[in-house]
C-alpha positions as CSV (number, residue, x, y, z in Angstrom):
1,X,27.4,23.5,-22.4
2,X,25.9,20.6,-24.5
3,X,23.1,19.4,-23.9
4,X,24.3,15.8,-22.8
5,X,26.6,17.7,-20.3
6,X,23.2,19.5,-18.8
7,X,21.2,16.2,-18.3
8,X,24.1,14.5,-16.2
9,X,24.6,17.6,-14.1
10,X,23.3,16.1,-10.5
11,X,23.5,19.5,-9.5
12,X,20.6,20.9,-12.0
13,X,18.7,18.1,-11.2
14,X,19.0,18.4,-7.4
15,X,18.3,22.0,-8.4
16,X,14.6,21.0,-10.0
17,X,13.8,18.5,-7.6
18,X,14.1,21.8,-5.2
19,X,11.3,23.7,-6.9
20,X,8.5,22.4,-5.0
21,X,10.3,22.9,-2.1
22,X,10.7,26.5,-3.1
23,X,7.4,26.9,-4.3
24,X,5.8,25.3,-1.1
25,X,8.0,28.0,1.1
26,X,7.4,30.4,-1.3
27,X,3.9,30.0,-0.7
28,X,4.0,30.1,2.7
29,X,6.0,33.2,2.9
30,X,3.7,34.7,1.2
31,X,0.2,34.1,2.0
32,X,0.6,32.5,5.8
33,X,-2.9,32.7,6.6
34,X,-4.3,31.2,3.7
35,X,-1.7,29.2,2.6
36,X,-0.6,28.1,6.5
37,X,0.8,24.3,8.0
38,X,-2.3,22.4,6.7
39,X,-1.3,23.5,3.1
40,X,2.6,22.7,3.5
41,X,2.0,19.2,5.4
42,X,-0.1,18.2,2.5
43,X,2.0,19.3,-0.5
44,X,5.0,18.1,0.9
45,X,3.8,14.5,1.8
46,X,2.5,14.5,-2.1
47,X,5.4,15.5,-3.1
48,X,7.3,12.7,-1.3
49,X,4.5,11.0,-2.9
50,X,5.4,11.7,-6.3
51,X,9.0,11.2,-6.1
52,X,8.6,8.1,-4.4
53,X,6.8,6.8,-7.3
54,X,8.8,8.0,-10.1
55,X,11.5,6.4,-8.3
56,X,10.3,2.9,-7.9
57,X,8.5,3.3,-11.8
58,X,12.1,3.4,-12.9
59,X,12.2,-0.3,-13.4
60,X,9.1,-1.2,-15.1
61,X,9.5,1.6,-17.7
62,X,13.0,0.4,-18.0
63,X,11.9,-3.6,-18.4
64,X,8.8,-2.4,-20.6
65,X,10.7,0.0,-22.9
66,X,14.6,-1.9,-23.1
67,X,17.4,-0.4,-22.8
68,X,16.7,3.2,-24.7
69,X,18.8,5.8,-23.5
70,X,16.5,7.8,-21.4
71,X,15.3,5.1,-19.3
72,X,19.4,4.2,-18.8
73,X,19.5,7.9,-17.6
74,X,16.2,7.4,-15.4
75,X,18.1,4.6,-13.6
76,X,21.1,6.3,-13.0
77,X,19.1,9.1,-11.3
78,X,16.8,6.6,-9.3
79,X,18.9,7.0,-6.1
80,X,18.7,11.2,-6.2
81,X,14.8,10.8,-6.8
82,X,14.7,8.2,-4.1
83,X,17.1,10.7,-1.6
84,X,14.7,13.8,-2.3
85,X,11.4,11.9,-2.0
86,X,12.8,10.9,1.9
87,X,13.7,14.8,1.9
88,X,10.3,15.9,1.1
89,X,8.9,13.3,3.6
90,X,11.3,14.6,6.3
91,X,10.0,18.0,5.4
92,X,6.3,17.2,5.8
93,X,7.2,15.6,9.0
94,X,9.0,18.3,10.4
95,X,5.9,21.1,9.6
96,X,3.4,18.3,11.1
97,X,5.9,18.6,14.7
98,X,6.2,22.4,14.3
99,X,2.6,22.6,13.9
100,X,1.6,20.0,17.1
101,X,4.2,21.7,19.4
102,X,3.3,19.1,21.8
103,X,4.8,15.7,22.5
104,X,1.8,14.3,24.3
105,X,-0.1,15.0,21.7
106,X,1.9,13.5,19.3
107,X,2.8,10.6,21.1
108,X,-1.3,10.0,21.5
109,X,-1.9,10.7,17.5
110,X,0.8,8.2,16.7
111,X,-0.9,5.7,17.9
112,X,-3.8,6.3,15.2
113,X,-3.8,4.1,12.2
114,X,-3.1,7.5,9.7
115,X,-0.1,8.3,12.2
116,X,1.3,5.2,12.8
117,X,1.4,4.0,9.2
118,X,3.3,7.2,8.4
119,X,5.6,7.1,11.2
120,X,7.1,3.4,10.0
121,X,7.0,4.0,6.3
122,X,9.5,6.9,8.0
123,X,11.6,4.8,10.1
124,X,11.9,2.2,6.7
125,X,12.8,5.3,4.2
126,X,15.3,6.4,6.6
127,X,18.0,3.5,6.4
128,X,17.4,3.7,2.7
129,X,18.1,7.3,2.6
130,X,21.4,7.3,4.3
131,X,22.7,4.4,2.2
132,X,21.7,5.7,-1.3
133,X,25.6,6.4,-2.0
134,X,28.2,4.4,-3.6
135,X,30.3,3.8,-0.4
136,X,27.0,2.4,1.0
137,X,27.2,0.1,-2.2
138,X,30.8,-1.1,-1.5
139,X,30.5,-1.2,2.4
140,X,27.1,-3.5,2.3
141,X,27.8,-5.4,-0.9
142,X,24.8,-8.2,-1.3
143,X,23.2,-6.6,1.7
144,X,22.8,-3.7,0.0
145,X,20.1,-4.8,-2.4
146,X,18.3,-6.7,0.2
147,X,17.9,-3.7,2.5
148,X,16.6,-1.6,-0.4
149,X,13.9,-3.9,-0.9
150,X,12.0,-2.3,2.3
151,X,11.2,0.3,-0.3
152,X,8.6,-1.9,-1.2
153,X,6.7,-2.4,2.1
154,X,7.5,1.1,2.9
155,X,5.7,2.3,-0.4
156,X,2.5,0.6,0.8
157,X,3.1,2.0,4.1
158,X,2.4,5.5,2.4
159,X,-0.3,5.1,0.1
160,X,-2.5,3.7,3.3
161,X,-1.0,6.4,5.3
162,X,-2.3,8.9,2.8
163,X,-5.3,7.3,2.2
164,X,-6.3,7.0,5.9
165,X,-5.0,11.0,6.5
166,X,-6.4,12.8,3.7
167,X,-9.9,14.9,3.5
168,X,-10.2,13.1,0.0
169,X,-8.4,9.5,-0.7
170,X,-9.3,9.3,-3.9
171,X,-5.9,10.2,-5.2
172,X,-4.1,7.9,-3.3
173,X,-6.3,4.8,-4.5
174,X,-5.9,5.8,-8.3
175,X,-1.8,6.2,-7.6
176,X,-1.5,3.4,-5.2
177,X,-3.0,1.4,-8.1
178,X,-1.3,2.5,-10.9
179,X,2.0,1.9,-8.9
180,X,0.6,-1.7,-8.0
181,X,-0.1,-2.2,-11.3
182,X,3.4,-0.9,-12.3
183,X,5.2,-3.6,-10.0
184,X,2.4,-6.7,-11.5
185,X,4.4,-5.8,-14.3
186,X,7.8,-5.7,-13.1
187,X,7.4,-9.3,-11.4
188,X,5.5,-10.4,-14.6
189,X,8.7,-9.6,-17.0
190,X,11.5,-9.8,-14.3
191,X,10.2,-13.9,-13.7
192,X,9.0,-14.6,-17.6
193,X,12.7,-15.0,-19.0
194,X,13.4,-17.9,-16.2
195,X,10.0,-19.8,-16.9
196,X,11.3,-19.8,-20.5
197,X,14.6,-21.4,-19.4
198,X,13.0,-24.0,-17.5
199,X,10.4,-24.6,-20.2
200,X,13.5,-25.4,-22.6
């Protein structure tokens, strides 16, 4: 198989954005004590994390870099890293239930500001997930770009949610800015071409 073939396999690359996943069970499996539901909630909400913010980094590379080949293929595989990044956060979600085992108790820790900021940027990622496919596309037309823009409040919905949830925010302050600073850019180059037009 060439090598062209092996990067437009969607199965491989679903297959690699399985290996945390795997390694996060893996873990699990096999050190339950140490490892335990404190480990896997927090490695699978940064791994939703991460995804999330190679997905929406897509663009700026892409503006910043033109139209090279790899960025073209980063933007074709912007909806699978957007798809496994609501998978991850699912994940994390579920092990966070499995580990409360209580609805009162969940009910009164969504009400906390680290809860309740992760419970919406939730309910936003889902609609997104479940239209990431082209008869989505087709079916919403114009709509469909509109309603992927909640990415964008849902994004800052995570970074505070992680920043108000974890032991040590730090992380989330230097990502949450780098991705900030990521989308001053997009805006930047995405509006510079039509104050150029009306200049002339």
């Amino acid at each position: 198989m060439r090598l062209s073939q092996v990067l437009k396999s969607q199965k491989l690359l679903w297959l690699v954005l399985a290996l945390p996943g795997a390694w996060i069970a893996w873990r699990w499996a096999m050190t339950p004590e140490s490892y335990g539901f404190g480990h896997a909630i927090g490695d699978s909400g940064d791994w939703a994390t991460y995804l999330l913010m190679a997905t929406l980094l897509v663009t700026p590379i892409r503006l910043v870099t033109g139209r090279a080949r790899w960025t073209g293929w980063l933007l074709k595989r912007r909806r699978d890293l957007g798809v496994a990044s609501f998978a991850y956060a699912a994940a994390h979600t579920g092990v966070y239930l499995a580990n409360k085992a209580s609805p009162p108790l969940i009910l009164e820790e969504a009400l906390r500001p680290d809860m309740l900021t992760g419970w919406l940027a939730l309910a936003l990622f889902a609609p997104l997930a479940i239209t990431s496919n082209d008869a989505s596309m087709r079916m919403l037309r114009r709509s469909w770009k509109r309603l992927h823009r909640l990415v964008y409040p849902a994004a800052v919905l995570v970074f505070v949610h992680w920043a108000l949830a974890a032991f040590d925010p730090a992380t989330a302050y230097i990502l949450g800015g780098i991705l900030a600073a990521a989308e001053i850019v997009r805006l930047w180059l995405e509006r510079r071409p039509k104050r150029a037009q009306s200049v002339t």
